[in-house]
N, C-alpha and C positions, 0 to 999 in steps of 0.2 A: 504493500500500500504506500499511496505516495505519502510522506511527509506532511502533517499538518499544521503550521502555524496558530501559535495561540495568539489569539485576540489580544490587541494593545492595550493596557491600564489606561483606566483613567486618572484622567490629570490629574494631580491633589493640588485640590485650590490655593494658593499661598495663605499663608497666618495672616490673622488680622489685629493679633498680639502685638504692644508693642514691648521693649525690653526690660519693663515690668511686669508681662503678663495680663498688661488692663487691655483689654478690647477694644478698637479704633471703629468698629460698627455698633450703631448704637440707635435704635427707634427708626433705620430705615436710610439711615445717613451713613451715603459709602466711605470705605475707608480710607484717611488721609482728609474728609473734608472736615472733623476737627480740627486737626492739624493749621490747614488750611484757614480756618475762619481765626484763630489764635495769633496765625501771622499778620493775617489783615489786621485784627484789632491793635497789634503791637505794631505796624507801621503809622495805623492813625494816629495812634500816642506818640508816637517820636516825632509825627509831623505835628503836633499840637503844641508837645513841647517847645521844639524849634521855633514856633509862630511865637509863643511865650515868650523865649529869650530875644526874639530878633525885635519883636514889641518893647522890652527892656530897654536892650540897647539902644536900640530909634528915639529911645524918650529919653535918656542922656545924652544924647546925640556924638555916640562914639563910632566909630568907624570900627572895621572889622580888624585894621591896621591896631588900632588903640588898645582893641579888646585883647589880641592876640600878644600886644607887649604888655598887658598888664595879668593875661593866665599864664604867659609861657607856653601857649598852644599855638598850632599852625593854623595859620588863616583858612587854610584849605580844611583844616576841620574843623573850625567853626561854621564856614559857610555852610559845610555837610550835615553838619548838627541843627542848625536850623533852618533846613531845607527840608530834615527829618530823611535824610540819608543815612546817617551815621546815627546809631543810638548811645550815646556819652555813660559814661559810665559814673558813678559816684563819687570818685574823687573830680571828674570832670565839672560835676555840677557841682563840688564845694568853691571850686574854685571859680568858676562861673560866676557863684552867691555870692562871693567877697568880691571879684573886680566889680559886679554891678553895684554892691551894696545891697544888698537885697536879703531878706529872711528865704529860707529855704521851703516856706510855705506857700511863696507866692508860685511858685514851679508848679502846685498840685492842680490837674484839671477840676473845674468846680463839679460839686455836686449837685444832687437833684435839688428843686425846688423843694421848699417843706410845706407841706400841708396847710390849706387857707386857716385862720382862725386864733384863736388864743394859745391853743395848744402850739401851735408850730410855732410862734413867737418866742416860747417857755424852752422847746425844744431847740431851737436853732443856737440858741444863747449857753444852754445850761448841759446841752444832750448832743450827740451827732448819731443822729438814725442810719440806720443798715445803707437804707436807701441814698444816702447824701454824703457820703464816706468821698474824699476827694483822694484820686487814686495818682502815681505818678510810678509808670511802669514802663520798665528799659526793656526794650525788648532786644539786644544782646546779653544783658547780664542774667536775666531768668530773676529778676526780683521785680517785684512789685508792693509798691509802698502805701500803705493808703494812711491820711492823716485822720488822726481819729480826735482830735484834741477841742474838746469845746472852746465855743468863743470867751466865753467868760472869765477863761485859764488865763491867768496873763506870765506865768511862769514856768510852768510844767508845759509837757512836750508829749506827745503820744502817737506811737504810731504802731499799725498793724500792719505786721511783713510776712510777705509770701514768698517762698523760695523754693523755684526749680529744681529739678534734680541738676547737679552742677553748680549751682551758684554759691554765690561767697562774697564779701566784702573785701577794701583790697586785699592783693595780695602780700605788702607788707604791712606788720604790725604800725595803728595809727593812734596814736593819742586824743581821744576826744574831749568836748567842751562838756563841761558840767558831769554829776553824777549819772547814774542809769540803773534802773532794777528793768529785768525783762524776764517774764515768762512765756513757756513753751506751749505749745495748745495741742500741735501735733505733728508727729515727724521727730527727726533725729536731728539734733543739733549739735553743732561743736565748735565750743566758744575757746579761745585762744587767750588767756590775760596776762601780758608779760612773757613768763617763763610755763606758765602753767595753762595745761587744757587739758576742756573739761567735755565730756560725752552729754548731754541732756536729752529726755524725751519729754514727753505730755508729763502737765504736773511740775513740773522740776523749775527752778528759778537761778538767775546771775547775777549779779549786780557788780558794780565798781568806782570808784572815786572818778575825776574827771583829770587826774595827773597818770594815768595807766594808758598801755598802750595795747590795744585790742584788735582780734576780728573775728568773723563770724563765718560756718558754712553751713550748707545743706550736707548732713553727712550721711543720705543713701538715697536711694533711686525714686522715691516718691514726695510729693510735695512738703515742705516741712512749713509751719505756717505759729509763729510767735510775735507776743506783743510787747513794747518797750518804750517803756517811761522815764523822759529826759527831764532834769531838774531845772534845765531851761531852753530856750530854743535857742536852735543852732542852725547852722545852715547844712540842708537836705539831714 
């Protein structure tokens, strides 16, 4: 008898896992267009950004020339940064806040409106709603910062940080302005004080004087998301 060929396998559809094992299909939505709509929103913001700071500058009436001898940045990345090309990284924007002069609050996209009436009045002042959270999200470094600090605070500093897998603050130890106590909400964290680091997850708390020199990362593959309270405001 002649020889029979077995019928060819079917194809095994590729994973739709990504390197955490979370699912990129999701209510119907092929895979990658998560992905996809997270890039888009992290371009808007960097282009929103950039409007921000070129708005700044314009209103001191400094030139990109002035800006760049007084960050020590190249002009060509400035332009990029507020074209919403380039998305600046955090010590980018410290420096940014001191040659304009500016509080690091002014950088956060505003938030939602607050609800008509007395309550929202009480709220806007005293509260910052879910809804009104003003966000300021790089979308190269995988952080997202949102300012959580009521109006009323004229000292304390608050913010709630989101952190990609990958991300970190710089990479050399920086000394920051004023005290900080920060708690973890969820995810692995690992905080660097001086000579000493420390592992954190959910639950767990840091704190440090404002004469230390520190940094922060995401230490594994899912989102690590903690809150952190500055004894006064600083810039970003």
């Amino acid at each position: 008898m002649p020889h029979q060929r077995k019928p060819p396998k079917a194809a095994t559809p590729p994973s739709t896992q990504d390197s955490t094992g979370r699912d990129d299909v999701c209510a119907g939505i092929p895979a990658g267009a998560a992905a996809n709509d997270g890039q888009a929103g992290a371009a808007d913001s960097d282009r929103e950004l950039g409007a921000r700071l070129r708005a700044m500058r314009n209103e001191r009436k400094l030139t990109l020339k002035d800006l760049a001898a007084r960050t020590h940045m190249s002009i060509g990345m400035l332009s990029q940064i507020e074209r919403g090309v380039s998305s600046p990284s955090m010590r980018s924007l410290r420096q940014l806040c001191m040659a304009l002069g500016v509080d690091g609050a002014a950088l956060f996209a505003p938030g939602a409106s607050p609800r008509a009436g007395k309550t929202a009045q009480v709220a806007s002042e005293f509260a910052v709603l879910a809804a009104q959270r003003k966000a300021l999200r790089l979308a190269d470094s995988g952080v997202t910062k949102y300012r959580i600090t009521p109006a009323n605070c004229a000292s304390l500093e608050a913010f709630l940080m989101e952190l990609e897998p990958g991300a970190a603050s710089d990479p050399s130890l920086r000394m920051q302005t004023g005290d900080k106590i920060a708690y973890v909400l969820e995810g692995r964290l690992r905080v660097t004080i001086d000579e000493v680091t420390l592992m954190l997850g959910p639950g767990d708390t840091y704190g440090l004087t404002g004469n230390r020199k520190y940094r922060w990362e995401n230490a594994w593959n899912k989102k690590t998301v903690f809150v952190v309270v500055n004894s006064s405001h600083f810039y970003v």
